[in-house]
MOPAC internal coordinates of N, CA, C and O (Angstrom, degrees):
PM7 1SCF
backbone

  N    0.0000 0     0.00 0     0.00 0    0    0    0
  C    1.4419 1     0.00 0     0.00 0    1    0    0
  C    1.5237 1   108.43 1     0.00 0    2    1    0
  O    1.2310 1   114.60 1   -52.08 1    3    2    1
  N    1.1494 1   127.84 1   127.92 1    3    2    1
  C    1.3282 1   147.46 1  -177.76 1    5    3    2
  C    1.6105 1   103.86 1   -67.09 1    6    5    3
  O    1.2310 1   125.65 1   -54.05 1    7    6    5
  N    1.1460 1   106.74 1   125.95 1    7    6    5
  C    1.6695 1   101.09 1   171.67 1    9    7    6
  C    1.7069 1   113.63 1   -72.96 1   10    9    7
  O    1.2310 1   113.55 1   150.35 1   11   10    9
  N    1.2373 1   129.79 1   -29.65 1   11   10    9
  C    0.9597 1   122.68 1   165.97 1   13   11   10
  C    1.8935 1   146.11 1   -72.66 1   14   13   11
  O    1.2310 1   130.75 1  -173.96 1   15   14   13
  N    1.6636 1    96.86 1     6.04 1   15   14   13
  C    1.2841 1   103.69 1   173.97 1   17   15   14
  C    1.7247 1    95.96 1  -107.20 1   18   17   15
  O    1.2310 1   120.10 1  -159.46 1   19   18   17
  N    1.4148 1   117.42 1    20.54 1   19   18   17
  C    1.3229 1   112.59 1   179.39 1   21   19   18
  C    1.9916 1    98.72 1  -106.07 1   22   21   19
  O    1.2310 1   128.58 1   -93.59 1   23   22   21
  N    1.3485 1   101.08 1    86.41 1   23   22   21
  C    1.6359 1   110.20 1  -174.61 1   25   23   22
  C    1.2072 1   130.94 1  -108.59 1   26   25   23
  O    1.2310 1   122.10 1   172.12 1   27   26   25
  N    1.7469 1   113.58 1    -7.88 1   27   26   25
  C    1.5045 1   122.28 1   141.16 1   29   27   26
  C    1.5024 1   127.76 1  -102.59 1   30   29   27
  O    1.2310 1   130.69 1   -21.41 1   31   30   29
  N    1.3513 1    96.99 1   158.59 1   31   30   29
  C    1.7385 1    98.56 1   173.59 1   33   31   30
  C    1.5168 1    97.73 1  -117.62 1   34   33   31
  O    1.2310 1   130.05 1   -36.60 1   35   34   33
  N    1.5604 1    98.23 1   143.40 1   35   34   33
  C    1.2711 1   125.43 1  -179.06 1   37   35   34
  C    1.3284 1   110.06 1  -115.71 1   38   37   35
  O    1.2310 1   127.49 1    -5.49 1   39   38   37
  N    1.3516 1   103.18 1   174.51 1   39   38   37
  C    1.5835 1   115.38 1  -167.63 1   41   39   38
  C    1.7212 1   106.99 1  -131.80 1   42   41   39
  O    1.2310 1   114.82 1   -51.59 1   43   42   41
  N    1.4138 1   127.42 1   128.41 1   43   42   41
  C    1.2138 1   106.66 1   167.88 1   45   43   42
  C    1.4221 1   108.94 1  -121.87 1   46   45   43
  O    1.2310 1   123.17 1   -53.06 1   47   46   45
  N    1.4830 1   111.52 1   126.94 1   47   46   45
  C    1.5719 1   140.07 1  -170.61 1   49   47   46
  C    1.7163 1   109.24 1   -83.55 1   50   49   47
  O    1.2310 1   121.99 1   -60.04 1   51   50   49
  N    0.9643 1   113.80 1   119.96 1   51   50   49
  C    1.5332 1   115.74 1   157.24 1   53   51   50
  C    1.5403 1   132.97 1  -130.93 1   54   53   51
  O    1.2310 1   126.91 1   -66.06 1   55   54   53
  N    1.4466 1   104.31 1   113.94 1   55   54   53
  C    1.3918 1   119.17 1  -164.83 1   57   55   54
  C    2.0761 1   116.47 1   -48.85 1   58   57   55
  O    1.2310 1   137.66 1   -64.32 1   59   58   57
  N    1.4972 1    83.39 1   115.68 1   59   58   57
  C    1.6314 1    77.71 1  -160.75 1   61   59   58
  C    2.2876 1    88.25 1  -105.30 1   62   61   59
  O    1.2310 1   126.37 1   -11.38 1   63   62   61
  N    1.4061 1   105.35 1   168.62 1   63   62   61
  C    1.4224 1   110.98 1   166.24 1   65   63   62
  C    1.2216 1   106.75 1  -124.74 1   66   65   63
  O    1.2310 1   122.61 1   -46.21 1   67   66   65
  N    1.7733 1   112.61 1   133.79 1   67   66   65
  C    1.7425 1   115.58 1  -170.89 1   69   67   66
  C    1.5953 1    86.15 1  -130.08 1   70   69   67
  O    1.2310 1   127.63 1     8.33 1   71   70   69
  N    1.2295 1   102.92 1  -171.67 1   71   70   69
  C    1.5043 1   132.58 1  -171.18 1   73   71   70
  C    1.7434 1   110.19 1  -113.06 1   74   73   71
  O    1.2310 1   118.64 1   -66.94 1   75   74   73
  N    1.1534 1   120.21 1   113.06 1   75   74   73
  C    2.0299 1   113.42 1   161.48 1   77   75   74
  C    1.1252 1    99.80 1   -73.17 1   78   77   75
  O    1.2310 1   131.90 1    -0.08 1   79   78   77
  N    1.1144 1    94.63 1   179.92 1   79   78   77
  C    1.7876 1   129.41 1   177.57 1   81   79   78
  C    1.3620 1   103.69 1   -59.03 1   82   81   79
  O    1.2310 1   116.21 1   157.09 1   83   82   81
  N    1.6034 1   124.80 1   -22.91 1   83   82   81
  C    1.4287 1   122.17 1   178.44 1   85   83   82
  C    1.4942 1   116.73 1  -106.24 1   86   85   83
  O    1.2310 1   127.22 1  -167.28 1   87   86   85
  N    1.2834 1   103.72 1    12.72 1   87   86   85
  C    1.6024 1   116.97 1   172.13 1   89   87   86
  C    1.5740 1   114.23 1    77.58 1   90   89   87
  O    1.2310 1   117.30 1   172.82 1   91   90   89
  N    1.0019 1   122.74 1    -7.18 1   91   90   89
  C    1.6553 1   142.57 1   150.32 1   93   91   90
  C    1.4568 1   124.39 1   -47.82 1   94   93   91
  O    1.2310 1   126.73 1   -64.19 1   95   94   93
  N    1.7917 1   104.67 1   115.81 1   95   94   93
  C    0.9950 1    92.41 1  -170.82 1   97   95   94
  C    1.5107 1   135.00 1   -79.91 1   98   97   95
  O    1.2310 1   109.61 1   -32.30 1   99   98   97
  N    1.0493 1   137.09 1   147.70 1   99   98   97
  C    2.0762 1   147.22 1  -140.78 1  101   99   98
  C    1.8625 1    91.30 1  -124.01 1  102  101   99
  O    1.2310 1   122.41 1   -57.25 1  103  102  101
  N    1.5813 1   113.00 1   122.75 1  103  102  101
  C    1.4338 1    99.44 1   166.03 1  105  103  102
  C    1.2805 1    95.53 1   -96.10 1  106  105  103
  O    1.2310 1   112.29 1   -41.06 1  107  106  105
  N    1.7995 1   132.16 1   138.94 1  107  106  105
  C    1.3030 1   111.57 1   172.35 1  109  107  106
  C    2.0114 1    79.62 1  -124.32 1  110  109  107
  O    1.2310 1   118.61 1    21.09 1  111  110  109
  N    1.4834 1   120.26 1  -158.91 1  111  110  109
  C    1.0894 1   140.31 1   171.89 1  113  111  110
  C    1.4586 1   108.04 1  -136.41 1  114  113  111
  O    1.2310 1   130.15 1   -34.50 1  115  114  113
  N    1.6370 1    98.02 1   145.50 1  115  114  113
  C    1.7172 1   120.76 1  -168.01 1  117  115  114
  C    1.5560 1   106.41 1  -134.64 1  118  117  115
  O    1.2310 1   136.62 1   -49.30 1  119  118  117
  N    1.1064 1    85.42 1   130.70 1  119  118  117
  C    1.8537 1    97.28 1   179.71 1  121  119  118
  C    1.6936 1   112.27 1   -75.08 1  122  121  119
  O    1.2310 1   124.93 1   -67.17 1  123  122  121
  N    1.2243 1   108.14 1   112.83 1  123  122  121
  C    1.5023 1   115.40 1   165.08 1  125  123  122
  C    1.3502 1   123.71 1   -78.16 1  126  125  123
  O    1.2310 1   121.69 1   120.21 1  127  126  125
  N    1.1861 1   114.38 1   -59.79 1  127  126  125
  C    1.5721 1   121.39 1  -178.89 1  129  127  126
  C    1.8203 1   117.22 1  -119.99 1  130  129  127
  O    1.2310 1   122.73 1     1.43 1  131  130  129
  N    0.8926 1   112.38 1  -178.57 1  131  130  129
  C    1.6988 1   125.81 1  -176.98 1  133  131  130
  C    1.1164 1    92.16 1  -150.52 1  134  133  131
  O    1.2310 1   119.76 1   -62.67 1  135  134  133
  N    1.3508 1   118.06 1   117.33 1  135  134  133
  C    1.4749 1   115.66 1   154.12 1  137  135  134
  C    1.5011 1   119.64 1  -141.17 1  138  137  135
  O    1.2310 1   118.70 1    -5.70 1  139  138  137
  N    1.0996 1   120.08 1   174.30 1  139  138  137
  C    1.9557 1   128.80 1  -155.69 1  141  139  138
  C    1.7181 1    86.34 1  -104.19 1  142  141  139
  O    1.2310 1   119.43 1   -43.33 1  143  142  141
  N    1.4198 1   118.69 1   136.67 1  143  142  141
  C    0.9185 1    99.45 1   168.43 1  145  143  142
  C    1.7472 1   121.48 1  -160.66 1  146  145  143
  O    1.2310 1   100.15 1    11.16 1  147  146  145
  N    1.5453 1   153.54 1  -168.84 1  147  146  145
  C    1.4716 1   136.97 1  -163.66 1  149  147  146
  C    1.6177 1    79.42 1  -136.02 1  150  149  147
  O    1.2310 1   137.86 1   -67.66 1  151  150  149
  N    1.4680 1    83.00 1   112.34 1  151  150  149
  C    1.6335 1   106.55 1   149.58 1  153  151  150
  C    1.8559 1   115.28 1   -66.85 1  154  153  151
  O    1.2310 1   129.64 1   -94.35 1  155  154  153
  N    1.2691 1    99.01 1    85.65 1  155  154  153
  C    1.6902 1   105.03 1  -175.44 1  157  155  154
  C    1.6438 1   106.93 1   -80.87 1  158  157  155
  O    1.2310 1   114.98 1   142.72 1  159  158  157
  N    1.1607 1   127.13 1   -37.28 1  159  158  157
  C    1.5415 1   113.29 1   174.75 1  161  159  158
  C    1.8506 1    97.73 1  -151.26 1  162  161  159
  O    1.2310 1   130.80 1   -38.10 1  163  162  161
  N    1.7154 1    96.77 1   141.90 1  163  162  161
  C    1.3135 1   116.76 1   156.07 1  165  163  162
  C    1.1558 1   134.86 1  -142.85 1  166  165  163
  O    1.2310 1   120.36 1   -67.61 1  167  166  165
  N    1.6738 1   116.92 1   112.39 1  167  166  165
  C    1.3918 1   117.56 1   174.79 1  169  167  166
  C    0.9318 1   150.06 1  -140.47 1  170  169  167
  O    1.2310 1    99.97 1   -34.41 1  171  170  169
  N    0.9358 1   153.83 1   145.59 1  171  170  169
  C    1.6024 1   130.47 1  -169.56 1  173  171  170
  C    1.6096 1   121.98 1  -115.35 1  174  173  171
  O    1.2310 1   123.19 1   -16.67 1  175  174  173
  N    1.3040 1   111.49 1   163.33 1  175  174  173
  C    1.2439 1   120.29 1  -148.66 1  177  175  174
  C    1.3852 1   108.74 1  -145.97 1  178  177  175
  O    1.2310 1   115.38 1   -74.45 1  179  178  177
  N    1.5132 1   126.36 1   105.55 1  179  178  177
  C    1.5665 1   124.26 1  -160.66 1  181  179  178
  C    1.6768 1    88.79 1   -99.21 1  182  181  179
  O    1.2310 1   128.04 1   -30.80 1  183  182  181
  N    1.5156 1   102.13 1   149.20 1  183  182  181
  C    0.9883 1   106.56 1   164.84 1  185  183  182
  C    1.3428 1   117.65 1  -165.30 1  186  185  183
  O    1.2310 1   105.53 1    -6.08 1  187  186  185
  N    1.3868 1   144.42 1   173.92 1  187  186  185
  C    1.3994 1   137.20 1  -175.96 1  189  187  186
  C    1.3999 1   111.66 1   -75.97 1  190  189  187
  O    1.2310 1   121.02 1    -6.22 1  191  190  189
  N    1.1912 1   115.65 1   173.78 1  191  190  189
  C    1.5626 1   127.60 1   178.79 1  193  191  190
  C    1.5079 1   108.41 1  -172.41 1  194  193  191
  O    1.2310 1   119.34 1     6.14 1  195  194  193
  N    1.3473 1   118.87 1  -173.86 1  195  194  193
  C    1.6571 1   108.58 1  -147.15 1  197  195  194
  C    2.1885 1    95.40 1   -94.46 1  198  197  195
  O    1.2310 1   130.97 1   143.01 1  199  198  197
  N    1.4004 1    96.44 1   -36.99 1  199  198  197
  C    1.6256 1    83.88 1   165.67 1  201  199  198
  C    1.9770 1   119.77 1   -79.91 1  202  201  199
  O    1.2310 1   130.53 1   165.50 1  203  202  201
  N    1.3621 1    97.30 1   -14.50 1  203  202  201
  C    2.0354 1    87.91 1   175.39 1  205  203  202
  C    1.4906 1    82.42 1   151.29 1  206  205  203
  O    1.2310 1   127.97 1     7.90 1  207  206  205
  N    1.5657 1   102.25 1  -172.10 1  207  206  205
  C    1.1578 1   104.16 1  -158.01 1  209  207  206
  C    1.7136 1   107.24 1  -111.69 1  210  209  207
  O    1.2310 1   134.06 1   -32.11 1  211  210  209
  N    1.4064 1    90.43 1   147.89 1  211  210  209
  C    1.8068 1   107.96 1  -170.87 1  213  211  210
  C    1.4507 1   118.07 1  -114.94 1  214  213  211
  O    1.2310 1   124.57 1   -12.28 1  215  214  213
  N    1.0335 1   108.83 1   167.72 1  215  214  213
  C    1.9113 1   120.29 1  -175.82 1  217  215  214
  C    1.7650 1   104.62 1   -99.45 1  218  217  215
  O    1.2310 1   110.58 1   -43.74 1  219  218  217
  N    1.1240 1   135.31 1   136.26 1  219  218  217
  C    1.2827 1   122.53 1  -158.76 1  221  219  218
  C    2.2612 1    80.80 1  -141.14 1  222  221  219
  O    1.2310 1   129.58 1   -77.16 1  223  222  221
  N    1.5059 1    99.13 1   102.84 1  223  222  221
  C    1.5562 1    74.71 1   168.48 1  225  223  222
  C    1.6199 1   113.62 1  -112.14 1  226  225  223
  O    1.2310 1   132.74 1   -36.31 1  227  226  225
  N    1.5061 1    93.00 1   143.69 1  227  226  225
  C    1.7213 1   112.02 1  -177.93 1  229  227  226
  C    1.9844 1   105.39 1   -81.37 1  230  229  227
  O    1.2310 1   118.94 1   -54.90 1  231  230  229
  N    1.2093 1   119.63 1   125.10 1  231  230  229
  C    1.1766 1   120.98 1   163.37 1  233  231  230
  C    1.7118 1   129.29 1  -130.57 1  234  233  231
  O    1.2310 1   111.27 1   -53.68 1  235  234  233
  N    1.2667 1   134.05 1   126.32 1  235  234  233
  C    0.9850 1   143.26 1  -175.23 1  237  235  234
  C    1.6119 1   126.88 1   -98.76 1  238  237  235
  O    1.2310 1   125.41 1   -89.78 1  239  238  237
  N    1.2716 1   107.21 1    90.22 1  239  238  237
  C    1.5081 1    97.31 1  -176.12 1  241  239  238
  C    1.5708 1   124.62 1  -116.89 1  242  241  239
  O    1.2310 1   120.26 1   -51.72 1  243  242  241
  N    1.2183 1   117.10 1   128.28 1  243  242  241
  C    1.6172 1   126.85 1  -166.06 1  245  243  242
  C    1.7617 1   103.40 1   -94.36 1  246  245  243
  O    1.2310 1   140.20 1   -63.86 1  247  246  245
  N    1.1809 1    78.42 1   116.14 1  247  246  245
  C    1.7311 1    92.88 1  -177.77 1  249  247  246
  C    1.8107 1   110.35 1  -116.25 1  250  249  247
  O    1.2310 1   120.75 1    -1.38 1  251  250  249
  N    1.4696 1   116.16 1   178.62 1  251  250  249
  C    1.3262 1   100.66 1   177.55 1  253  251  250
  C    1.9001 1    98.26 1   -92.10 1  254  253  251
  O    1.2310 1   122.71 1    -0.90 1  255  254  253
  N    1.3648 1   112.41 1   179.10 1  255  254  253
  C    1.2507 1   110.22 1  -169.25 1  257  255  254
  C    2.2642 1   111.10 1   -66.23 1  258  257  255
  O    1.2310 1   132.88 1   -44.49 1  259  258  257
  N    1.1716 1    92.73 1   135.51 1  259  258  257
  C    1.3267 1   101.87 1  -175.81 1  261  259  258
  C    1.7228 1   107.65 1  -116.71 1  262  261  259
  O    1.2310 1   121.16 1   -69.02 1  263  262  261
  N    1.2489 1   115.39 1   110.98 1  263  262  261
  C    1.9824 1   121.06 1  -175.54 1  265  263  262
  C    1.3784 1    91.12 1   -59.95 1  266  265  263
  O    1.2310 1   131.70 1   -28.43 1  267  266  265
  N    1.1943 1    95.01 1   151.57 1  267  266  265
  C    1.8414 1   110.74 1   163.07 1  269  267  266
  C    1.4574 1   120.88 1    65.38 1  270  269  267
  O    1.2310 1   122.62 1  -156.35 1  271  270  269
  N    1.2029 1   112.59 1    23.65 1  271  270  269
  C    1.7148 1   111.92 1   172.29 1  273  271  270
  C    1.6369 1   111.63 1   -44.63 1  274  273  271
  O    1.2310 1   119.48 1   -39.85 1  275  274  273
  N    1.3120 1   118.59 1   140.15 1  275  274  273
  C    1.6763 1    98.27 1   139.49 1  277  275  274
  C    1.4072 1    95.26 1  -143.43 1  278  277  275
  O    1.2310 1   133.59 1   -29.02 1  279  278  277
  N    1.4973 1    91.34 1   150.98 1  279  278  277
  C    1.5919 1   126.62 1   142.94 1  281  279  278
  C    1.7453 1   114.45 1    -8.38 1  282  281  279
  O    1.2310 1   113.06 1   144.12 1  283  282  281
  N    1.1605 1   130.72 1   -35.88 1  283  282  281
  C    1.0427 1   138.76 1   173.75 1  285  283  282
  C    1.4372 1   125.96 1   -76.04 1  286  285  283
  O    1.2310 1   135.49 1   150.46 1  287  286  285
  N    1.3796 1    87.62 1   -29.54 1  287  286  285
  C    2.2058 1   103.96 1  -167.00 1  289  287  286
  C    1.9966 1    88.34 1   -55.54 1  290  289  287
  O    1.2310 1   135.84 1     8.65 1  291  290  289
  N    1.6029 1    86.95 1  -171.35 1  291  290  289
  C    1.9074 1   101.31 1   144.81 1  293  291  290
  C    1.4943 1   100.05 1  -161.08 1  294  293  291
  O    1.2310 1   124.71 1    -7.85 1  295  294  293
  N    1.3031 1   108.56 1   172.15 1  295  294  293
  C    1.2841 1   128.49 1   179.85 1  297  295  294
  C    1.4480 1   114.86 1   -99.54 1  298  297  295
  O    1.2310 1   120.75 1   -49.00 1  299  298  297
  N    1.3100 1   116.17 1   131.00 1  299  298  297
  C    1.2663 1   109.43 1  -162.53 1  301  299  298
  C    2.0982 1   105.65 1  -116.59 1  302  301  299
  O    1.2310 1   111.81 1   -83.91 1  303  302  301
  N    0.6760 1   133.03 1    96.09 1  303  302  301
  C    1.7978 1   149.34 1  -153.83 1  305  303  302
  C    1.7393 1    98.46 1   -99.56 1  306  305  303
  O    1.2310 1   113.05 1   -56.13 1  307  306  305
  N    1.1892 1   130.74 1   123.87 1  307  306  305
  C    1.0595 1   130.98 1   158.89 1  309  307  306
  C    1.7480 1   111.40 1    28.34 1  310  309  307
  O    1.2310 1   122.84 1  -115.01 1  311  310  309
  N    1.6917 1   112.16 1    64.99 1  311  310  309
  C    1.2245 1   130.94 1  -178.01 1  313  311  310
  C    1.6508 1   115.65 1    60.15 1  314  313  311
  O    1.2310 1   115.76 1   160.12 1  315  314  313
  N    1.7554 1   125.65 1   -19.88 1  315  314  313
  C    1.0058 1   142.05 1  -178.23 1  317  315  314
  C    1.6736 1   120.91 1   -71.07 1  318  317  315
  O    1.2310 1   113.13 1   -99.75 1  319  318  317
  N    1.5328 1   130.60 1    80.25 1  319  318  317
  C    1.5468 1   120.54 1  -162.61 1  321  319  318
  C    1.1414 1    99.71 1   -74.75 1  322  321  319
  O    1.2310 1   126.88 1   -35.45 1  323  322  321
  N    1.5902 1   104.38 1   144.55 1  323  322  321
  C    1.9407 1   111.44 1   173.91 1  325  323  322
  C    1.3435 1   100.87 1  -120.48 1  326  325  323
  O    1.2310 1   116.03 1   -27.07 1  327  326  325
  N    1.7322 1   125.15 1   152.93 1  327  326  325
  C    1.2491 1   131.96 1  -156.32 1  329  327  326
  C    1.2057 1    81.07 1   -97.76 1  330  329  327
  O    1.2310 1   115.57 1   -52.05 1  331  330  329
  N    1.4630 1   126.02 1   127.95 1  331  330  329
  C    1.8936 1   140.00 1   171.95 1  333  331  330
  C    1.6483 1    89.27 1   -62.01 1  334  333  331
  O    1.2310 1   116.91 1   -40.92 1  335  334  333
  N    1.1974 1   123.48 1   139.08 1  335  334  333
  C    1.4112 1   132.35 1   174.71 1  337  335  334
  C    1.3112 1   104.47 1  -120.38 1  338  337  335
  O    1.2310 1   120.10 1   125.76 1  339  338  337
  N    1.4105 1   117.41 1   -54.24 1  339  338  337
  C    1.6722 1   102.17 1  -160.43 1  341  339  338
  C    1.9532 1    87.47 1  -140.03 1  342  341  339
  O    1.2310 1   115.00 1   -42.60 1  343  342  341
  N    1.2800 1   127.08 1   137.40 1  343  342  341
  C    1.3958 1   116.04 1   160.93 1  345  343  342
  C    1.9781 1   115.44 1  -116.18 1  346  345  343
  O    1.2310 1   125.41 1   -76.36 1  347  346  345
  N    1.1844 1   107.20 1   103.64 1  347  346  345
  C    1.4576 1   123.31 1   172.87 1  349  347  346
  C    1.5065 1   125.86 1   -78.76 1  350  349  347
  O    1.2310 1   119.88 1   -49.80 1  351  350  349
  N    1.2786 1   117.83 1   130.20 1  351  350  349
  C    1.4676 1   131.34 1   156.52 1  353  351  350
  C    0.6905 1   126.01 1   -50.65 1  354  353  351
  O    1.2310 1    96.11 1   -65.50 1  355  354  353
  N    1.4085 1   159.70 1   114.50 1  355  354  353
  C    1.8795 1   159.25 1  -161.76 1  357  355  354
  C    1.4880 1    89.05 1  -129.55 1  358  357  355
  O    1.2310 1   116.74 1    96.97 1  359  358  357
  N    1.1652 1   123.80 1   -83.03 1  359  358  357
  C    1.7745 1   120.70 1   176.55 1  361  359  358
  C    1.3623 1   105.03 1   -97.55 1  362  361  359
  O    1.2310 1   117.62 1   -51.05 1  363  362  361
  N    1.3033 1   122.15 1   128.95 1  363  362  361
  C    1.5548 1   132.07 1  -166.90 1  365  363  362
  C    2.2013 1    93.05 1   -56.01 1  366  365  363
  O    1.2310 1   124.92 1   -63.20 1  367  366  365
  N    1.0678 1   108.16 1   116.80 1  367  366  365
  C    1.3076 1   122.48 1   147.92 1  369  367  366
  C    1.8051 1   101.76 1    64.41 1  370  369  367
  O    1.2310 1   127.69 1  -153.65 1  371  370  369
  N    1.6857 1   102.79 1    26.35 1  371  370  369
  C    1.4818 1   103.57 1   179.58 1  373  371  370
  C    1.5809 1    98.63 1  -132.82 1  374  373  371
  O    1.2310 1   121.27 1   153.65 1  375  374  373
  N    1.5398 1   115.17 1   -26.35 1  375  374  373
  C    1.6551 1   107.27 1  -165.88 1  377  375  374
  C    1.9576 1    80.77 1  -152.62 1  378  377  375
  O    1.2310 1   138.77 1   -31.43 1  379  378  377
  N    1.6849 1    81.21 1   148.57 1  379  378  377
  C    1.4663 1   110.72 1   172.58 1  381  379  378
  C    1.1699 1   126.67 1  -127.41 1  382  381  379
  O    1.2310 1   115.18 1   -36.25 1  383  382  381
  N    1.5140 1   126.75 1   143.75 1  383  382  381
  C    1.6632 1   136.77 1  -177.62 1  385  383  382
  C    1.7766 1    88.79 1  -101.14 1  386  385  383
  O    1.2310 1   110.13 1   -69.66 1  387  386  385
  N    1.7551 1   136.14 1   110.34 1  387  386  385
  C    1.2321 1   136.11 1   161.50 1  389  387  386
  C    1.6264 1    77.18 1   -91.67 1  390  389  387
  O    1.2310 1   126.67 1   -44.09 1  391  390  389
  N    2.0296 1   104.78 1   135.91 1  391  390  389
  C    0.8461 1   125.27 1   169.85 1  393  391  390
  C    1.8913 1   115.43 1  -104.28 1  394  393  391
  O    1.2310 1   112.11 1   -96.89 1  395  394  393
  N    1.2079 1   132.49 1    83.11 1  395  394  393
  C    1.6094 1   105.35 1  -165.92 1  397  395  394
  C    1.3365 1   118.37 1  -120.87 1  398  397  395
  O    1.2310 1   106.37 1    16.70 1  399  398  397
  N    1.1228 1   142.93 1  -163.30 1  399  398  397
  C    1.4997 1   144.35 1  -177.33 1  401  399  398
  C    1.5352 1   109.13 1  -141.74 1  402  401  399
  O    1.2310 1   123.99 1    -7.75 1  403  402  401
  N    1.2191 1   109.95 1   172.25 1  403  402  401
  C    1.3795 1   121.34 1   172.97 1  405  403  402
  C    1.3031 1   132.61 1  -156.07 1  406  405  403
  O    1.2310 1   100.35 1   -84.37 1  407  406  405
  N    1.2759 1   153.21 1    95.63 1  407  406  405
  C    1.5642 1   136.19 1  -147.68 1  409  407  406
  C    1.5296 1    87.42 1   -97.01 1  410  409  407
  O    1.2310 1   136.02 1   -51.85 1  411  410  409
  N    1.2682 1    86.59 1   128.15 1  411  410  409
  C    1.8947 1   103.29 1  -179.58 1  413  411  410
  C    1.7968 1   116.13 1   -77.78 1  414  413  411
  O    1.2310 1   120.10 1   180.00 1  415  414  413

């Protein structure tokens, strides 16, 4: 992987649970990693849903390999969080396919 097709930085979010002042629990999100990374595909895809119809965008971003992903995190792109959907191997334990979504 070329360091120079790595031209955004991303954010990876993981949903943490804290306590308020009233002892209630708060879901907020916490940044795990920073990484540089190639926006390989973006698109969107309208389609119906049960209140009308919505914009659903698909994004693909190739990063170098990052330990400990989950399914749970999201990616956070120029203030915009995307729900991590699928995380793929491209070079075993050197390069990654983050698969995520976004309802617009």
């Amino acid at each position: 992987m070329r360091a120079g097709r790595l031209d955004q930085t991303i954010t990876v979010e993981r949903r943490v649970e804290t306590l308020d002042d009233a002892g209630t629990p708060v879901e907020a999100w916490h940044p795990v990693a920073t990484a540089r990374a190639d926006l390989i595909q973006n698109t969107t895809e309208a389609f119906l849903r049960e209140p009308g119809q919505t914009a659903e965008a698909r994004v693909v971003f190739r990063v170098r390999f990052l330990p400990d992903l989950e399914l749970t995190d999201r990616i956070v792109l120029d203030g915009v969080p995307h729900r991590l959907v699928e995380v793929k191997e491209v070079v075993r334990r050197r390069v990654l396919d983050l698969r995520c979504s976004t309802v617009l």
